[in-house]
C-alpha positions in Angstrom: 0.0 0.0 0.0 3.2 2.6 0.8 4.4 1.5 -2.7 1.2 2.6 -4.2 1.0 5.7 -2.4 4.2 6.7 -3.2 3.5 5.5 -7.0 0.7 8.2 -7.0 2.6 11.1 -5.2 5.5 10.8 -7.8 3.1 10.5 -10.7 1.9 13.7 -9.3 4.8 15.5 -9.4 6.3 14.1 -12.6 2.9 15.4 -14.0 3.6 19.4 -11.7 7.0 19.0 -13.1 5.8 18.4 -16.7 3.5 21.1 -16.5 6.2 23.8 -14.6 9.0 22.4 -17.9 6.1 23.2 -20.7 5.4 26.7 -19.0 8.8 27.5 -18.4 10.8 26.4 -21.1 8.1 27.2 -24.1 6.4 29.5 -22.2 5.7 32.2 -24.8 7.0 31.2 -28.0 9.2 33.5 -30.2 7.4 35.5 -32.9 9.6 34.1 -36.2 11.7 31.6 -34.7 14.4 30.2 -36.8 14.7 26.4 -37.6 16.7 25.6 -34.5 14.6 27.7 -32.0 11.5 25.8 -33.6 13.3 22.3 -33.0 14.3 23.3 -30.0 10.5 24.0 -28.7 9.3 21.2 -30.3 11.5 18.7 -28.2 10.6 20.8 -24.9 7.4 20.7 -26.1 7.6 16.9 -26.2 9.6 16.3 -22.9 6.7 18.2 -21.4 3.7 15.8 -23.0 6.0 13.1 -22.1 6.4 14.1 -18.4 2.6 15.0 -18.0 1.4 11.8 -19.7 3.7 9.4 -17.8 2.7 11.3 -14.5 -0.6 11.2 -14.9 -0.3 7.3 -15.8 1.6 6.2 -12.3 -0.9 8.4 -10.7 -3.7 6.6 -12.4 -1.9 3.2 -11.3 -1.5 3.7 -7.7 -4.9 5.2 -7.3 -6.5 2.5 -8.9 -4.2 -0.1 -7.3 -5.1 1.5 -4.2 -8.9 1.2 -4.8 -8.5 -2.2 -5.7 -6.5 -3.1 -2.4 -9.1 -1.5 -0.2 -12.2 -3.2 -2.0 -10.4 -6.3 -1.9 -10.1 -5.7 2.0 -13.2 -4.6 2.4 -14.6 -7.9 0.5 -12.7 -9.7 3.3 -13.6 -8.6 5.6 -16.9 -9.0 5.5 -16.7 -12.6 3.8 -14.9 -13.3 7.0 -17.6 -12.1 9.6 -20.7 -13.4 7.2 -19.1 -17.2 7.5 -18.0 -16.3 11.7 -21.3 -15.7 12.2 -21.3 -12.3 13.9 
């Protein structure tokens, strides 16, 4: 359960840090850029996507990992009294 929580805080701040990189580092983008300033934005551009996307995933994972984990505890927990008898 730590790993999963831990799994959904760094996917949250792979997915902050994405964000900050796209704002910061394309930010506004140059009026007429030349070739290389255009390249250059377009691989920030993708880091960024690639940050947010892959946050957002492990988030994604450990939430739903952790949903899973309490149903499935949950499910036990009453299977367990139903066949106790209290």
């Amino acid at each position: 359960m730590k790993l999963l929580l831990s799994l959904t805080l760094v996917g949250v701040a792979v997915a902050i840090g994405g964000l900050v990189h796209g704002g910061l580092a394309v930010g506004v983008p140059y009026q007429d850029p030349t070739p290389a300033q255009a390249a250059a934005a377009r691989v920030s551009v993708a880091i960024s996507d690639l940050a947010m996307g892959g946050g957002i995933a492990m988030t994604l994972v450990g939430l739903v990992g952790m949903a899973l984990i309490g149903a499935s505890r949950l499910v036990n927990l009453k299977a367990s009294s139903y066949f106790s008898g209290h």
